[in-house]
C-alpha positions as CSV (number, residue, x, y, z in Angstrom):
1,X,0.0,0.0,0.0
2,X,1.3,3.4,-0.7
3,X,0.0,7.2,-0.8
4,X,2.0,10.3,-2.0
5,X,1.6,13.3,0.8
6,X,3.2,16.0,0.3
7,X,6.5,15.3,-0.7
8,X,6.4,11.8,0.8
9,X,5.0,8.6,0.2
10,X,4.6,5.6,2.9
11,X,5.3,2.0,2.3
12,X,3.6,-0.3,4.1
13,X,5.9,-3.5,5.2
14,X,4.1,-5.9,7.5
15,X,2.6,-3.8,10.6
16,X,5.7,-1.0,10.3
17,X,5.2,2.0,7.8
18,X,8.1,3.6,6.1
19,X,7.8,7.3,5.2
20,X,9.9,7.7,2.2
21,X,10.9,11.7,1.2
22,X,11.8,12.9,-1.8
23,X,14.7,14.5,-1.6
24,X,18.3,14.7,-2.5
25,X,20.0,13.1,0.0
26,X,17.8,9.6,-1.2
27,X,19.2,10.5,-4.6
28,X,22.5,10.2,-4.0
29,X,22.2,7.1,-1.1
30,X,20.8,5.2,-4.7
31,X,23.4,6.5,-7.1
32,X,25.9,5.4,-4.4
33,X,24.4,1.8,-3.9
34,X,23.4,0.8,-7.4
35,X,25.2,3.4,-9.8
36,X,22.5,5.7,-10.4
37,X,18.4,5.7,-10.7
38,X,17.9,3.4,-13.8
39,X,19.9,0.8,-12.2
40,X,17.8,1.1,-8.6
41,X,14.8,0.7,-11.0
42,X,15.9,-2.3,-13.1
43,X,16.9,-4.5,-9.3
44,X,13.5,-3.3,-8.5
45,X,12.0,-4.5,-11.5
46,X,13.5,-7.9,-10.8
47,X,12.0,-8.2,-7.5
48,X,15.3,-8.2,-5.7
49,X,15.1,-7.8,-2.0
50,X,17.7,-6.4,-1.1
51,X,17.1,-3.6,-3.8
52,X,14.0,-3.2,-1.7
53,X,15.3,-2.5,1.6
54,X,18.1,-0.5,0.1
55,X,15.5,2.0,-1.3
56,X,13.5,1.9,1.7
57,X,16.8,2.8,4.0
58,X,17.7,5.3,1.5
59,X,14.1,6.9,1.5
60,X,13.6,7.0,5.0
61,X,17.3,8.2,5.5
62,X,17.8,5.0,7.9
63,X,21.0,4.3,9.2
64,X,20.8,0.9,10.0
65,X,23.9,-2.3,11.1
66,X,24.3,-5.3,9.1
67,X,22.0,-7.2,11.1
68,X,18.9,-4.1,11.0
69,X,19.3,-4.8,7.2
70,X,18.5,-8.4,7.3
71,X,15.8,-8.1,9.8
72,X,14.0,-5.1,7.1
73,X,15.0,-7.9,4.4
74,X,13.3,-10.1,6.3
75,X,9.9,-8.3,6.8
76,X,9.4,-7.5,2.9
77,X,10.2,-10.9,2.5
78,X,7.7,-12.4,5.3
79,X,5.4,-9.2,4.0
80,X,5.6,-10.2,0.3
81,X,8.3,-8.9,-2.5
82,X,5.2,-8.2,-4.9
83,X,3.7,-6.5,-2.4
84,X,5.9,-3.7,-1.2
85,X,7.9,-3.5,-4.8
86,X,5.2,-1.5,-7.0
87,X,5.2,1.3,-4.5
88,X,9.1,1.6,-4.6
89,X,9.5,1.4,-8.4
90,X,6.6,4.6,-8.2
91,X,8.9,5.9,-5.2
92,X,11.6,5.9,-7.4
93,X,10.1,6.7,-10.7
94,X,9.0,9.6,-8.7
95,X,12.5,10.6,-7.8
96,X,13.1,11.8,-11.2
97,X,10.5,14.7,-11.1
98,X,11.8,17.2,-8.0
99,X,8.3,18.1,-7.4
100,X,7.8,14.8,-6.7
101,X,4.7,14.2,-8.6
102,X,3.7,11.0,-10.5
103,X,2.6,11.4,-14.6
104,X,-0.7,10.8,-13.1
105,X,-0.5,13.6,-11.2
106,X,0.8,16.1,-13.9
107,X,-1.9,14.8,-16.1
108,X,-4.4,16.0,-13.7
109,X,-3.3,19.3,-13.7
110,X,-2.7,19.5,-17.1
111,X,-6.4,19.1,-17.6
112,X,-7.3,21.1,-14.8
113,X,-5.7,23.9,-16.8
114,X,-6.3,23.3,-19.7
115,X,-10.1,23.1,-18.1
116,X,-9.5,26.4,-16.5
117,X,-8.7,27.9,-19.4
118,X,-11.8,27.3,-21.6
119,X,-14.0,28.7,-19.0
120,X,-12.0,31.6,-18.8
121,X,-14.0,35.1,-19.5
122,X,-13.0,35.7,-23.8
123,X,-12.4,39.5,-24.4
């Protein structure tokens, strides 16, 4: 389960709920793990785990030991890799758009202004 909220979007994993911001500072802990954003999205789109916890520690800025990593690894696994995965790949997708706003959501407002502006009074 997920839902944007202003600027951040939380990832349910089991009974815990990771709030995930969209910031710089997640940009760079990807790029630093996997060597940039399309790579964070093609370990996603394979269903790796530990591509999952990675960007949930790196959108919730978590500094966690070895052994906190296994135990997160652990509860998307237990939770269910096809369930938590779809929201990261949007988290991430996301990532690319620093008003952190899906295609979804700029399509909406492209027809709200485009609406907007066939009502508007003609001179």
């Amino acid at each position: 389960m997920s839902k944007t909220n202003y600027g951040t979007v939380d990832v349910e994993v089991g009974t815990e709920i990771y709030t995930l911001s969209f910031n710089l500072k997640a940009v760079r802990a990807l790029e630093r793990f996997f060597g940039g954003i399309s790579p964070a999205l093609q370990e996603l789109q394979k269903l790796q785990l530990g591509a999952a916890a990675r960007v949930i520690i790196a959108g919730a800025n978590l500094t966690l030991k070895p052994k906190e990593v296994e135990a997160l690894e652990e509860e998307i696994y237990d939770f269910g890799i096809g369930e938590v995965t779809p929201s990261l790949i949007n988290y991430v997708v996301a990532l690319l758009n620093p008003a952190a706003k899906s295609a979804e959501d700029l399509a909406a407002a492209d027809a709200a202004a485009a609406e907007a502006a066939t009502k508007a009074p003609k001179k």
